[in-house]
N, C-alpha and C positions, 0 to 999 in steps of 0.2 A: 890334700887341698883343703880338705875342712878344718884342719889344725892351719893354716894358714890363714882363712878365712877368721877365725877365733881371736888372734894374735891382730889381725889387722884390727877385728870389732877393740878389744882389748887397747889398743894402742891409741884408737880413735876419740875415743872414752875423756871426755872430760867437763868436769863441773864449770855450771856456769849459774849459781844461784844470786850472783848478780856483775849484771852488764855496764859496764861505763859506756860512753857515747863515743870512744877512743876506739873498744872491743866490736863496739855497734856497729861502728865505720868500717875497720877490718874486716867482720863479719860478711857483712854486705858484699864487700871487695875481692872477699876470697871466695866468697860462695857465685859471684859471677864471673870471674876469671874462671874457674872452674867451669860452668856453665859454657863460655864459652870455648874452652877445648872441645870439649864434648860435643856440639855443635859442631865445631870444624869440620870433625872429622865427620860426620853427617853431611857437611855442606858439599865436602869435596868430590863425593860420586857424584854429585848434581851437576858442580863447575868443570868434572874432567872424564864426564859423559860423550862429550863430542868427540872427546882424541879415544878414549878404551872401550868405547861401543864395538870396535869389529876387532878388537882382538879376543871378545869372547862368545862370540857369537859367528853364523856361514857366511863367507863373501853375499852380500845384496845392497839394496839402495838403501842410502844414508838414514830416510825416513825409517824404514823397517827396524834396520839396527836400533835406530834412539828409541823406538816404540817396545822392542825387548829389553833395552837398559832400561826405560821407565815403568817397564811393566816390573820388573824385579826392583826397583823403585818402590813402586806401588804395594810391591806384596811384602818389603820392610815397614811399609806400615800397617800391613793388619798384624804385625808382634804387636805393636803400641798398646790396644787395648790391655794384651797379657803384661806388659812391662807395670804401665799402670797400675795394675790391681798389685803386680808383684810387689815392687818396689814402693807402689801409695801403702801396703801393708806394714812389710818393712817400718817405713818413716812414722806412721801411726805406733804401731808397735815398740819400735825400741829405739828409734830415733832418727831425725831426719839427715843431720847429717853423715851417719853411718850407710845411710842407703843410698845417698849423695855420692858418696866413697866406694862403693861396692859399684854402681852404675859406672864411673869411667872405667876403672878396670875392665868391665863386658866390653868398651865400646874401643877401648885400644886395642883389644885382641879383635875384636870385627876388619879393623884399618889395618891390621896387619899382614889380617889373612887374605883383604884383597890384595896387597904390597907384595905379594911370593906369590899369587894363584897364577899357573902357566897358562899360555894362553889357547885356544879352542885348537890351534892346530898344531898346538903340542899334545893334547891330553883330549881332544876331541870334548863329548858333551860333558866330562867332569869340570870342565870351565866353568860353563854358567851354572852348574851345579853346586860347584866350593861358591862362586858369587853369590848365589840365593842363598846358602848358608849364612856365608858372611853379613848380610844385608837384614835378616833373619835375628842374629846376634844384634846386629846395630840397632834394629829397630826396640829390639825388648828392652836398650837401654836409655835409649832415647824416650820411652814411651812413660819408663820411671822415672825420667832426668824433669820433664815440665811439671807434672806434680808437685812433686816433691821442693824443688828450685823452688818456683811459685808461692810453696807453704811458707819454705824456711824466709826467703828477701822479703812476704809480706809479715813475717811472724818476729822480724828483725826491726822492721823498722819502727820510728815512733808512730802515734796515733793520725798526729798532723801533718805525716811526710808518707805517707803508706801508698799514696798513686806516684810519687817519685821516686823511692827506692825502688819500688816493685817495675818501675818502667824499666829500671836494667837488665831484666830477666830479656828482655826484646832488644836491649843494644849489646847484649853478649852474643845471643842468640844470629843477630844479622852480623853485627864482628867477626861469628865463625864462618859467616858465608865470604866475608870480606878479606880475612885471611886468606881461606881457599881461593880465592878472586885476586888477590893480591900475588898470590906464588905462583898464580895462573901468569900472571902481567909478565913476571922475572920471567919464568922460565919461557912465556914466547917472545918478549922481546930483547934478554941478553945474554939470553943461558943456552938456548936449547933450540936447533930448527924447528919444522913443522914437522917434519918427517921423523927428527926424533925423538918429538915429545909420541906422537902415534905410534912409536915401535915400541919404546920403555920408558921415554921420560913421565908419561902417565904415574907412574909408580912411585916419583917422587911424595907428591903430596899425602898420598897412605903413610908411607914411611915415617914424614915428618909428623903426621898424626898420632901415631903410636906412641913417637919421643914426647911430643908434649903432654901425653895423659902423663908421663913420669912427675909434670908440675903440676896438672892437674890433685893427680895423687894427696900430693906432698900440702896442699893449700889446705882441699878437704880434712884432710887428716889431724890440720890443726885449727879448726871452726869452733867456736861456742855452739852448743846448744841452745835451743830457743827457748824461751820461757815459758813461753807458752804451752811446751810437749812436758816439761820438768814438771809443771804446776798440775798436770794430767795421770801422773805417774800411778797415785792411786787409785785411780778408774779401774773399774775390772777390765781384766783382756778381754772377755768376751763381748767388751763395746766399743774395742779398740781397733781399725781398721780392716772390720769386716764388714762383706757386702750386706750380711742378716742388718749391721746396725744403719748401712748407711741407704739401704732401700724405705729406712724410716725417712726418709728426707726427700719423696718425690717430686716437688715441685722445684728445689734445689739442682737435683740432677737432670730433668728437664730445660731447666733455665742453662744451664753449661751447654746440654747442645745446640737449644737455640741460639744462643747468643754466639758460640763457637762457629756455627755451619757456615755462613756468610764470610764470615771476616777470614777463617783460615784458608778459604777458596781464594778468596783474594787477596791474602798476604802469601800463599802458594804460586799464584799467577803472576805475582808480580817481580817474583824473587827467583824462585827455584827455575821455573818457567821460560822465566822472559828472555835469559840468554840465550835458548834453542830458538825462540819465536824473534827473534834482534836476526839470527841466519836466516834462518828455515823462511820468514815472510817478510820480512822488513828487507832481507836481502845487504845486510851489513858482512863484513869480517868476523872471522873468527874475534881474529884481535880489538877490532872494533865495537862486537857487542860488547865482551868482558870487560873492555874501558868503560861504556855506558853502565854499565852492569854496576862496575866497584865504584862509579863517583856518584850515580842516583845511591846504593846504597851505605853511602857513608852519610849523605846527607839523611838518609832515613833512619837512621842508627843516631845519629844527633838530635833528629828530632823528639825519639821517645820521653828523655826526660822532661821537655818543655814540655808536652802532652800531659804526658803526667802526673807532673807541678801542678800544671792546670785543672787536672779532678781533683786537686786537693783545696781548692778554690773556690770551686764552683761547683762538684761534682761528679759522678762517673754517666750519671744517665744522657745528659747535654752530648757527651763526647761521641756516647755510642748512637746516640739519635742522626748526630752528625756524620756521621760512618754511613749508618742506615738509608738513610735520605740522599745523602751524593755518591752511595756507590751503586742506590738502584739507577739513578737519574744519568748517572756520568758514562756508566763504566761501558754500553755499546759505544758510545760516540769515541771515548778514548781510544778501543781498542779497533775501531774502524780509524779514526784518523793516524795510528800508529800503524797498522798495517798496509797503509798509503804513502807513507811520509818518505823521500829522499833524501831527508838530512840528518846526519848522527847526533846533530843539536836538536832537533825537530823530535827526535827521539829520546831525549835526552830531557826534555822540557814533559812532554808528555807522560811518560813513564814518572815525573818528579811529581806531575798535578793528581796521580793516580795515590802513588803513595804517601802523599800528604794527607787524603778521604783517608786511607788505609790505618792510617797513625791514629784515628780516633777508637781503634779497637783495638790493635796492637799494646798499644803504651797501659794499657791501663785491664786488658783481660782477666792478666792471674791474679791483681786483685780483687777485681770484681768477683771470680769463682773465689779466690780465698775467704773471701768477708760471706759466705753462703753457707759457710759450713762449721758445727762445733769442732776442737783441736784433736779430739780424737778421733774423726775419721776425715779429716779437711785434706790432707794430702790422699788420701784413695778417692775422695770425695771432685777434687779439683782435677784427678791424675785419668780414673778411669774413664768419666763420660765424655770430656777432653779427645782423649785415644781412641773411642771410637767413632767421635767424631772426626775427627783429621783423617783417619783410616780411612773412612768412605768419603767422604769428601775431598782433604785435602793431598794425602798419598796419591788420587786417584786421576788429580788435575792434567799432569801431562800429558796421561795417556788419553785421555777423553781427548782433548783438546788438538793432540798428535791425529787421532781417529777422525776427528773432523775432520781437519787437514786433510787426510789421508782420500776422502771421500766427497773433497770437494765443498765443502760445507762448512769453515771454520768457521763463521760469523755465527754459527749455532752456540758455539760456547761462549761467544761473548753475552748473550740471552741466558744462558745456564748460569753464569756467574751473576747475572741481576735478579734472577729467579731466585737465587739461593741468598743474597742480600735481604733483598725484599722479607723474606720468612725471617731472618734475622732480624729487618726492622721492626715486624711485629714481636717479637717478643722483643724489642726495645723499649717501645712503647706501653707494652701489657708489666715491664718490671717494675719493682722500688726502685730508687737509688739507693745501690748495697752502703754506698759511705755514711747515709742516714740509720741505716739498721743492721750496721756491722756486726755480724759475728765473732769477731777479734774483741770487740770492745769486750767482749763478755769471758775474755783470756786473764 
């Protein structure tokens, strides 16, 4: 495995001491095509949670089940912090996109191992036990996959386009949920019953996860390197994406989880979430949430680069103020009139006014962390406090939110999701605008 390992580094390897705006392009294009496999296959336990909840877990109520699929959900993302530091080291150290390259591999064998794991009343509790492995796996690639992506699409672009390229990291990102939303569509409405996507058609979408890291692969594998990592080459390693160098940077990594903790609660609510919360309270279709689901997020995956465009404009602080400000102010009344509402349009409109607020922090995050941090520890820098951010927060949204439910009390989380806004607006308000005192510029 490690002479493999070798061979792929070896392979991956190539000069890039200077970039046309042709290679730039490419760059960009391949480094989020990539991103979005890698996602996919993340998105799909999320969207085909409802049909393989009870084949791995004891006969009980629908609730119970989703609340163990989300719990081992939730516990793929306490890997994230570990993937982070793994993989933000890695991309410091010998290059981002070899580490770019190395993460979908971990994450196609995750997709695969749920695609064969037999189910609870074949093999009793080794079920959910190969699942939390699996999930395990997925999560420490995923946890190096945003870092890293983040470093390389803002370390690619030019100076004056850096909140539009970087907005792609978020339209690859929801494309892998749209994909897995999209196979959702086919196989319930031409491929596959109800009854048989619940016995084994579940299984597709893993499958089809695994195939696509082979492009995934293949994209990576032929990426320029950034200029920004080349031009750092002779830095000693001992300042190069370790924790020692990058706890010199406290208020830095500070500002990532503030600015992260709101906005991933709420791009986690509104995304991974809100198809179980379309059934479970809205009282929609199966097939009717996931339509709601994949046409609000296509148009949300559209909007990132307009977003974008626009911090490169006018800024990134405006955007995130904007976020700040209507997602404490909105987000009870949204998620009260959506948990009322009898129309799949009415649902439809709502969920779209949600993720509009949401696009002010979305579109423009990984640049903002990437402009925070010097090139030699920017991707552990942007990857690590990120990861555990999202761990405790945003990994953990379902189940919180399921536990309301559960208890009669759901309108508590729509309070917890404005509570944790709110802390994010203040540190919106206490930041620079990182596009005036970018740390890039100084690559």
């Amino acid at each position: 495995m490690e002479t493999v390992i070798k061979k792929l580094l070896e392979y991956t390897s190539m000069d890039s001491t200077s970039i046309t705006t042709g290679q730039r392009i490419k760059a960009i294009i391949g480094g989020s095509i990539g991103n979005l496999v890698e996602w996919y296959d993340w998105y799909a336990y999320a969207a085909f949670a409802i049909y393989f909840s009870h084949s791995f877990f004891p006969d009980s109520d629908l609730n119970a089940q989703l609340m163990n699929t989300a719990g081992i959900f939730a516990v793929g993302f306490l890997m994230r912090p570990i993937g982070g530091w793994v993989f933000g080291s890695i991309a410091d150290k010998i290059g981002r996109k070899k580490s770019m390259t190395l993460s979908v591999l971990l994450m196609s064998f995750g997709s695969l191992l749920i695609a064969l794991t037999p189910t609870y009343a074949s093999i009793g509790i080794l079920a959910p036990l190969i699942l939390l492995l699996a999930r395990l796996l997925q999560g420490l690639s995923v946890g190096g996959e945003y870092g890293v992506s983040a470093t390389y699409l803002s370390e690619m672009a030019t100076q004056d386009r850096r909140g539009f390229y970087s907005s792609f990291q978020y339209v690859t990102l929801i494309g892998g949920q749209l994909i897995a939303l999209g196979i959702q569509l086919i196989l319930q409405k031409l491929v596959l019953t109800e009854a048989q996507l619940e016995e084994w058609g579940w299984r597709i979408p893993f499958v089809i996860g695994a195939m696509l890291s082979i492009i995934a692969l293949y994209l990576r594998a032929n990426l320029h390197e950034t200029q920004a990592f080349e031009n750092k080459k002779e830095v000693s390693e001992k300042k190069k994406g370790t924790v020692q160098e990058l706890l010199k940077h406290p208020r830095a990594l500070l500002t990532v989880v503030g600015l992260t903790l709101g906005g991933t609660l709420a791009f986690y609510t509104y995304t991974t979430y809100m198809q179980k919360f379309l059934v479970n309270t809205v009282h929609l279709s199966k097939e009717e949430s996931t339509l709601v689901s994949f046409i609000s997020l296509f148009i949300f995956a559209c909007l990132q680069p307009v977003f974008g465009g626009w911090s490169d404009k006018i800024g990134r602080r405006p955007l995130l103020l904007g976020f700040g400000i209507l997602g404490t102010l909105c987000t009870v009344p949204l998620l009260t009139a959506l948990s009322t509402t009898t129309s799949i349009w009415g649902a439809f409109f709502l969920i779209m006014a949600a993720l509009i607020i949401v696009s002010g922090y979305t579109s423009i995050n990984a640049v903002v962390k990437a402009e925070l941090f010097p090139s030699e520890i920017r991707a552990l820098g942007v990857g690590l406090p990120y990861a555990i951010t999202v761990a405790v927060f945003g990994g953990t949204a379902e189940y919180i939110a399921l536990w309301f439910k559960q208890i009669g009390s759901e309108e508590y989380f729509y309070w917890y999701i404005t509570g944790c806004i709110l802390f994010s607006l203040i540190v919106y308000i206490g930041m620079k605008d990182t596009k005036k005192t970018s740390a890039l510029d100084k690559d």
